[in-house]
N, C-alpha and C positions, 0 to 999 in steps of 0.2 A: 716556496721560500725554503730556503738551507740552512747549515749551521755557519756558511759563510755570512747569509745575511745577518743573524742573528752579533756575529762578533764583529761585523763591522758596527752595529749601532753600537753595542757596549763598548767597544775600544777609543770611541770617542766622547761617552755619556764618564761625567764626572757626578753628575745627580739622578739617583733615581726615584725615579714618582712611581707610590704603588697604591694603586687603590686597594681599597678595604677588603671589601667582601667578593672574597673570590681569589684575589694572588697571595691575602694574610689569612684572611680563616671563614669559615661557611659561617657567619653571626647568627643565622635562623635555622641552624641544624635541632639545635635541640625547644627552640622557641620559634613555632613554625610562623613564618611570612603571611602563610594565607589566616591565621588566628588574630595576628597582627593588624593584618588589613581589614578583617572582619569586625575589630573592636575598633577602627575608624571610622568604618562606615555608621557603624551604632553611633558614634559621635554627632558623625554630621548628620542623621537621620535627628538626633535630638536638638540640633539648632536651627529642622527645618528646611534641608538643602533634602533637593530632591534627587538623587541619584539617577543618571543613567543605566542602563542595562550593562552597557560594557564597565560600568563600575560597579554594578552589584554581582558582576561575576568574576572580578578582579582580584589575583591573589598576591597581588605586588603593590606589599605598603608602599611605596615610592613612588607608584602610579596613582594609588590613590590622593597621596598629599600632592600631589603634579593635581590631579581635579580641583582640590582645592584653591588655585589662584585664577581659576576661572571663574569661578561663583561671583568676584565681585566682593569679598567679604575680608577683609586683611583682619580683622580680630576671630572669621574662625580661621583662617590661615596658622594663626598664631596660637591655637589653639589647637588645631590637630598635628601641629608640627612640634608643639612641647609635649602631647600628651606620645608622639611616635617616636621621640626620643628618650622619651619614660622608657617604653617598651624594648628599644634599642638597648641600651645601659643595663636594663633584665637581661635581652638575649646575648650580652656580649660575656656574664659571665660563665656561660656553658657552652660558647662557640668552641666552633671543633675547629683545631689548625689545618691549615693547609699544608699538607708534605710537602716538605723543605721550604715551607714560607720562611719559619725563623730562622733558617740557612741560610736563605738569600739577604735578609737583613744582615745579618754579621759578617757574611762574605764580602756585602758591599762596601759595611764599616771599616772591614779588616784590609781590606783595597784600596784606602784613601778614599772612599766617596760617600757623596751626604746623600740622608735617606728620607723622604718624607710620607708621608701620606695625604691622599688629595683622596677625597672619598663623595659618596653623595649621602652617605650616613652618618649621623652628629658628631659630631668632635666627641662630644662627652663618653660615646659609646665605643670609639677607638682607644679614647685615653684608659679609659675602664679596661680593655683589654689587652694592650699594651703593658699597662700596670701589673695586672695577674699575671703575664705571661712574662713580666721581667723586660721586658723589651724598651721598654719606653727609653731609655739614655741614647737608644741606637734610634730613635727616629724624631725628628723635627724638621721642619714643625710638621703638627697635622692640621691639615685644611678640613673642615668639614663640611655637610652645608651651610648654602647662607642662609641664616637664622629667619626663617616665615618669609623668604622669597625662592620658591621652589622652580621658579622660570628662569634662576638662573644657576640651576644643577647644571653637571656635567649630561648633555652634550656642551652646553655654555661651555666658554672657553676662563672662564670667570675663576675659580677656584685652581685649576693649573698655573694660570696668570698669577693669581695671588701667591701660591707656592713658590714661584720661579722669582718673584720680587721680594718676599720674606727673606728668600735664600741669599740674595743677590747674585743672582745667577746667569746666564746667558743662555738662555734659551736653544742653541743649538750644542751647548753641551750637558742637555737633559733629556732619560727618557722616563715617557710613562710608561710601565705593565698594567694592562688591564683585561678586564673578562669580557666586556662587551663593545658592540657596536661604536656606542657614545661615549666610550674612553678613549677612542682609534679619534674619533671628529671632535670631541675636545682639545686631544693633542696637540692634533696637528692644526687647529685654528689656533693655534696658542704658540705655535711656531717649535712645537716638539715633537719628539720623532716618539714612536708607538712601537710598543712589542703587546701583540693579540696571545692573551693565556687561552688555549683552546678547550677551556676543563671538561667539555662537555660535547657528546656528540654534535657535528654539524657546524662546531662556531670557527670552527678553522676557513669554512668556504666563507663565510660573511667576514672573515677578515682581510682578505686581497688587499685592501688597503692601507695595511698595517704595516711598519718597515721592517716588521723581521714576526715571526710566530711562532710557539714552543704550546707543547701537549705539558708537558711539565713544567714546575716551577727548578729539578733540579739543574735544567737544561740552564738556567744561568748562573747559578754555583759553578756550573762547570766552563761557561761562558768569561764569569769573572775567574778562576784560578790558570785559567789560558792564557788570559790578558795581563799577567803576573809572571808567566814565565819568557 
């Protein structure tokens, strides 16, 4: 993929969807993930749920509340998914920014275009960071998950759909940025187009699917100040 692909999606995106953790700021830099996920498990070990193997070695809170709506159990559901959003709302106010994430928020502002966030992490924990970081006026709405039904996080097409309707928007003049897999297959079941943040070795090959990919967040700073001249 080029940087032609890249400014054909922006030069048609009048919205852009950016997920959280990852194209805005590392939220579990300073409040690590695998600590996170370790005091859920403590959770559901205390109501009784018996863990799997591959969840006692799981260091992705967000994998672990995904086990939770398998249990059968909607009150712990609701229970580890308010107490990982406690934990969320702690990590977000020492997350570390993303270089040039809050560039690309006010580049998009400053270029006519609306900004939101569609995340798989709690609203409450974006707003929190947002807030500190001054940012909140440039982005609306933020989607976060849905509240104790974690089967329909993003890959679900659920939370994109709900941003694109909040907005009244039309779907093919929206894109999402994302860091993973299930932000490229939520998009585009959602009838948007996807740009793959490659932040890390290796995630550029698992994006093929993506309609345009950038190593950088400032590649679209510089994506949008093109599309302006």
């Amino acid at each position: 993929m080029t940087a032609a692909d890249l400014a054909k999606v922006i030069n048609r995106a009048r919205v852009i969807l950016l997920d959280f953790d990852g194209p805005v700021c590392s939220i579990f830099s300073q409040h690590p993930a695998s600590t996170v996920a370790h005091e859920l498990r403590r959770l559901l070990v205390d109501q009784a749920v018996t863990l799997p193997p591959e969840i006692l070695a799981e260091r992705d809170p967000l994998a672990v509340l995904r086990f939770t709506a398998t249990v059968g159990r909607p009150t712990v559901v609701r229970l580890v998914d308010k107490a990982l959003t406690h934990q969320e709302v702690t990590a977000a106010r020492t997350a570390e920014p993303t270089t040039y994430g809050r560039e690309v928020v006010v580049a998009a502002h400053q270029t006519g275009r609306r900004v939101a966030v569609v995340s798989n992490n709690s609203a409450d924990s974006v707003h929190a960071y947002l807030h500190a970081r001054r940012l909140i006026g440039y982005v609306h709405p933020v989607i976060g998950r849905p509240e104790a039904a974690p089967e329909r996080m993003k890959p679900d097409p659920s939370p994109v759909l709900d941003a694109v309707r909040e907005l009244r928007a039309d779907p093919a003049e929206c894109v999402l940025v994302g860091d993973s897999v299930s932000d490229i297959e939520a998009a585009h079941a959602a009838g948007v187009a996807a740009i793959g943040y490659a932040n890390k070795p290796g995630k550029r090959e698992r994006f093929a699917a993506a309609d345009a990919v950038i190593d950088s967040m400032a590649e679209l700073v510089a994506a949008f100040a093109v599309d302006e001249l």
